[in-house]
N, C-alpha and C positions, 0 to 999 in steps of 0.2 A: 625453867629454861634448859639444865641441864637434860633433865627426864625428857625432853622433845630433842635435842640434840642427838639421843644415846638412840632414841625409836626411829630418826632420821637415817642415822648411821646403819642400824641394823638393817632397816627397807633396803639400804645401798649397798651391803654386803651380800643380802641375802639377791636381788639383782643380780650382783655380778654374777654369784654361783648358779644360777637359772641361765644367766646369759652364755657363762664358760664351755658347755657343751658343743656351742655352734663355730668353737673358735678351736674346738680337740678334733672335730668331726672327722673322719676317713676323706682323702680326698676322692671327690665324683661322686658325695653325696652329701644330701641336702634335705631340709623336711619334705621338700614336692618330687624330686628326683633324684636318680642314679646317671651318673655321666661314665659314656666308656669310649671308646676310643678306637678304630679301625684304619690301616692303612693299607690302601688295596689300588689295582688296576682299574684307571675311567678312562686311557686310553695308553695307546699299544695295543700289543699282541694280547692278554688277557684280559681285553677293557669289557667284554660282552658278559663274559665268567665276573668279573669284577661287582660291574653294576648289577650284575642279576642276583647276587648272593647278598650283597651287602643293602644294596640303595630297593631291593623288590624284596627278595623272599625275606631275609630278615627284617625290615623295616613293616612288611606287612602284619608278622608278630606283632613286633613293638606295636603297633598302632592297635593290634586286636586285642593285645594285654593289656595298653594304657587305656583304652576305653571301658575296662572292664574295672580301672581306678590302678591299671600299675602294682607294682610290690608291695603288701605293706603299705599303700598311699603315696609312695612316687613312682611317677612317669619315669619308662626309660630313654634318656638320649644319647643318641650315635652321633659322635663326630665322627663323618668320614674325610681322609685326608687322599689324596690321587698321590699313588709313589711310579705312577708309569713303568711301573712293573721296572723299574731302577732299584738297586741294591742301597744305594749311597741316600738317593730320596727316600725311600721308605724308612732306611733308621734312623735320618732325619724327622722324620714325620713321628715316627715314633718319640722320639727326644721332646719335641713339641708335646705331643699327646701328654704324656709322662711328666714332664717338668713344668710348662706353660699352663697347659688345659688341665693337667691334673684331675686325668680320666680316674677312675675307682679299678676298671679291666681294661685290658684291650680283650678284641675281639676279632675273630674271623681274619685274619690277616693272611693275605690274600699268597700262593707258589712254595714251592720248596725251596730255590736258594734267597729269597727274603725270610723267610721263617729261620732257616741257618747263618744265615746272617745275625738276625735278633738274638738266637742263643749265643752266638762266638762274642757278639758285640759285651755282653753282660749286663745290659742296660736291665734284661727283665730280672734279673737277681739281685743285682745291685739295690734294684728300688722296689725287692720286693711284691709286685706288683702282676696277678694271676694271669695269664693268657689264657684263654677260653678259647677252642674250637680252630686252631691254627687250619686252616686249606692248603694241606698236605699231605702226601701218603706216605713221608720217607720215617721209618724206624727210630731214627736219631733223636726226633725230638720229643720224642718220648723214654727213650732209651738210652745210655742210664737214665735214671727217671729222673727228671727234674720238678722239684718242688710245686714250682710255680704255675707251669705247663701242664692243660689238658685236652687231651684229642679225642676226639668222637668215634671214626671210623676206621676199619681197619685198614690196618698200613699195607706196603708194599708185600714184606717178608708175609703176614696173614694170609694174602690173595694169591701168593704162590702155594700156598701147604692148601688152600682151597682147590684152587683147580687142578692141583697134582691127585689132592684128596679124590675130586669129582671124577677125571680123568681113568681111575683105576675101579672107580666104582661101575664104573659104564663102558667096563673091560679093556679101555684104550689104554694101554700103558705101554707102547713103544712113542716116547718123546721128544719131540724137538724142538727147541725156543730161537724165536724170532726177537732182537732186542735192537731197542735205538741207542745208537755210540753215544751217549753220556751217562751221568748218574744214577739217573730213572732205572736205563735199559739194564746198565751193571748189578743193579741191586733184583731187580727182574728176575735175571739170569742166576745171582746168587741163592737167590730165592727159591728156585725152582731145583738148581742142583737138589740143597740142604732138604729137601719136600721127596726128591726120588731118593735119593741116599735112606731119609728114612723108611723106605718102603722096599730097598734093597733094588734099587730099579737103576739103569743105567741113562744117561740123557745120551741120545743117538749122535744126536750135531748140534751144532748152534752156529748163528751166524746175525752179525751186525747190520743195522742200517744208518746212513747220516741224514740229516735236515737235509731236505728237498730231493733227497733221490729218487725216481722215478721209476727206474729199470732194473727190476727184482729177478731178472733171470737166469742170474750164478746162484742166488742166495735160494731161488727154488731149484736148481739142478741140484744144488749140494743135497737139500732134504729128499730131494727124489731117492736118488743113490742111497739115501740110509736107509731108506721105507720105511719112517713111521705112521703108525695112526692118528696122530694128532700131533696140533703146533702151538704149540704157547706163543703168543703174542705179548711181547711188552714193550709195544709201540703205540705210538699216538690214532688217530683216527683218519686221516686223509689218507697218511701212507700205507697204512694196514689195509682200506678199502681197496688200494689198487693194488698191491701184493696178492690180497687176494681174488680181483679181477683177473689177474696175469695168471698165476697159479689153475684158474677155472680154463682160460683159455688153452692152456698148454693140459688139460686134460686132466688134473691134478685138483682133487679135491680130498683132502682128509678132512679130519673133525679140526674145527679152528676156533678157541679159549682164548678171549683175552682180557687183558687186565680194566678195569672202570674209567680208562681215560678211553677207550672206544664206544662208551654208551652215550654216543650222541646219536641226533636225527643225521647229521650230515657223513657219519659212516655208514651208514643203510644207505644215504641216498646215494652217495661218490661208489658206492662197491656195484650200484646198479644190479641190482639180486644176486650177484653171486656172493654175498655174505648171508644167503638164505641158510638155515641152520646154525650159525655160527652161534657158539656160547659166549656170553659176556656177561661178567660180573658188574655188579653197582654197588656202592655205597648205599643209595637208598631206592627204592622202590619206584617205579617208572611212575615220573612225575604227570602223565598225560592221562593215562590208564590205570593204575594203581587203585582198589576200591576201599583200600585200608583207610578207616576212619579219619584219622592225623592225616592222609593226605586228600580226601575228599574235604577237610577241614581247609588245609592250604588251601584248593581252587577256592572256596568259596570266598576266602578271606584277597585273595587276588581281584578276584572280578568287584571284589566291595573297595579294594582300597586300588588299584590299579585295574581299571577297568579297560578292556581291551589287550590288556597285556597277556599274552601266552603265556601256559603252563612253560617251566623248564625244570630240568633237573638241577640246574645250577641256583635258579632261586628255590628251590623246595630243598636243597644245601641247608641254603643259608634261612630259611624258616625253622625247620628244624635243629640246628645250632642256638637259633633265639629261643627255641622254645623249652632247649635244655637249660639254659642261661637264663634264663627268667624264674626256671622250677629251683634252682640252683640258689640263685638269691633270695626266692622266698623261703627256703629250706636255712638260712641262713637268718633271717630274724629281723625286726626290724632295728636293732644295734646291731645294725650292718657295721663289720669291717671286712679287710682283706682276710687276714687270720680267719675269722670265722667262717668265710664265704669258703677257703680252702677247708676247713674241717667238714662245713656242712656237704660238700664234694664228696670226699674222702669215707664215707661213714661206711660205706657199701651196700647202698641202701639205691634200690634199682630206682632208675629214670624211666616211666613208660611213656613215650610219644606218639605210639599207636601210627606212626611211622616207618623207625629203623627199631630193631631188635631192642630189648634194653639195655640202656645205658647202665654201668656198673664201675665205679671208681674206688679204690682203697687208698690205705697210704704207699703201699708198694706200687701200685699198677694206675695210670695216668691215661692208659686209651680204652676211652669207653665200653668199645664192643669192637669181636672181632667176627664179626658175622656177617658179611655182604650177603648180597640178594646175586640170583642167578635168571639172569635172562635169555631167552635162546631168539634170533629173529625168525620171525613164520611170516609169511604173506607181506613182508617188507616193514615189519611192527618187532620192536619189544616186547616180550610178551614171559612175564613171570613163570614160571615153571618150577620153584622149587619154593616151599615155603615153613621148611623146620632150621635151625642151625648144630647139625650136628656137629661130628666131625670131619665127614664128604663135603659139608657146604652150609 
């Protein structure tokens, strides 16, 4: 009776300890999946960028990878929360994510002052807990380097020393910048000094623009009178098209660079040709045309998982974000933790997506790649033109 008692016992110990790992486990993972966590715009001003990164291009991975059996053997899931591009909701959401849901990452989280919010907040240090792939171009949040935080594309400060770079290579180095009165623009404008300073170059003029202004014909008189050959642009896409429709009208065409928030369809279409020529940088390679494998991979993976849905740049974002994040966590093991998942990041050991340039992370340096794509528009089209990353582009 004793001797069944002691063999009872040990079955029930030995139990426990079988059973103990599922009660240590990382939170947002599980034997079947990885849980991560997104807070982003599905309505407001950035609901189209929102859904198209988060809820299409990313999710279209996810579903290409879990069918393929996922990491390691789990499926990954996205909780998406709507912070209506609200500062106050979205750290909220994140709070939930992080403490309730007990995501493993967040992910893709969506503007620049939500992502600065999240670092001032402390929430992502406090708990330890990796951001992958923030959607934003501002310096900071990578800069001083934070731990936890990893960014894809190149920042703000990178696309200025680009197109000053480009700019001097294709002889135009008399420069002037076009910036929108807030952070964006300021940083723009900071940006493009510190790029001619290195080049010993002087910036001719500069001059501001605000939300919703129309009437750009001080701000092209002033560039007149400097005579440059070219205009830095680091404004948005509506405004910049009709700046440079007004600019055409008054006779006035230089070379006109600008920064990756004008790589939409609806700046070609608002400029009505007279943004014919004009240089614009992208993050990643024109989602429509583009023949690079990784993104003829995207369409295909679109029309299968959202059918009828258009190419866009903003889901071909958030595709290739996923698809770092996924090579990411399987680089990382299947005794997945946080800890790990940052080391397996960090090793410096390239990402190729056959997409964007490669990815490259160490323990010092947190943004992926600093290599945007250059596009010039021809015949009303995006249209790739430069395809090495030096240090012109």
């Amino acid at each position: 009776m004793v001797k069944f008692k002691i063999i009872v016992l040990s079955i029930i110990v030995h139990l426990f300890f079988i059973a103990l790992p599922s009660f240590a486990r990382e939170p947002g993972v599980t034997d079947r999946k990885i849980v991560i966590g997104t807070t982003t715009s599905l309505k407001g001003p950035l609901a189209f960028r929102g859904e198209e990164i988060s809820r299409i291009g990313a999710q279209a991975y996810f579903n290409y990878i879990n069918e393929q059996g996922g990491v390691h053997g789990r499926k990954i899931e996205n909780i998406i929360y709507d912070d209506e591009f609200k500062i106050a909701k979205a750290v909220q959401n994140v709070r939930k994510l992080v403490l309730t849901d007990q995501v493993f990452c967040l992910f893709s989280t969506l503007s620049t002052n939500i992502n600065l919010a999240l670092v001032k907040s402390q929430i992502i240090q406090k708990n330890r807990i990796p951001l992958f792939s923030p959607i934003t171009l501002f310096p900071e949040i990578v800069r001083p380097l934070n731990r936890y935080i990893f960014s894809l594309y190149p920042d703000i400060y990178t696309q200025a020393q680009k197109m000053v770079n480009y700019a001097v290579k294709i002889k135009k180095k008399k420069v002037c910048v076009l910036y929108h009165d807030n952070r964006y623009g300021y940083k723009g404008l900071d940006g493009v000094k510190v790029a001619l300073e290195k080049k010993g170059l002087p910036l001719l003029s500069e001059a501001s623009i605000k939300m919703g202004e129309t009437d750009f014909q001080s701000q092209i008189a002033r560039f007149k009178s400097a005579d440059p050959d070219t205009v830095v642009l680091f404004t948005y896409d509506l405004q910049s098209a009709l700046f440079i429709k007004q600019a055409k009208t008054l006779g006035w065409t230089p070379q006109f660079i600008g920064a990756s928030p004008l790589a939409t369809k609806r700046f070609i279409e608002a400029a009505e040709g007279a943004a014919e020529g004009a240089v614009v940088l992208n993050i990643i390679p024109n989602a429509e045309t583009s023949m690079k494998p990784g993104v003829v991979e995207y369409r295909n993976s679109l029309k299968k998982y959202f059918p009828g849905r258009e190419p866009s740049n903003a889901s071909l974002l958030g595709y290739t974000s996923a698809k770092v994040l996924a090579e990411g966590l399987s680089r990382a093991g299947r005794d997945l933790t946080r800890e790990g998942f940052i080391k397996a990041l960090e090793t410096g050991k390239k990402y190729e997506t056959n997409i964007i340039y490669p990815v490259i992370f160490t323990p010092e340096m947190h943004l992926g790649t600093k290599c945007p794509f250059f596009n010039k528009v021809i015949r009303g089209e995006f249209i790739d033109f430069k395809g090495d990353c030096t240090e012109d582009g």
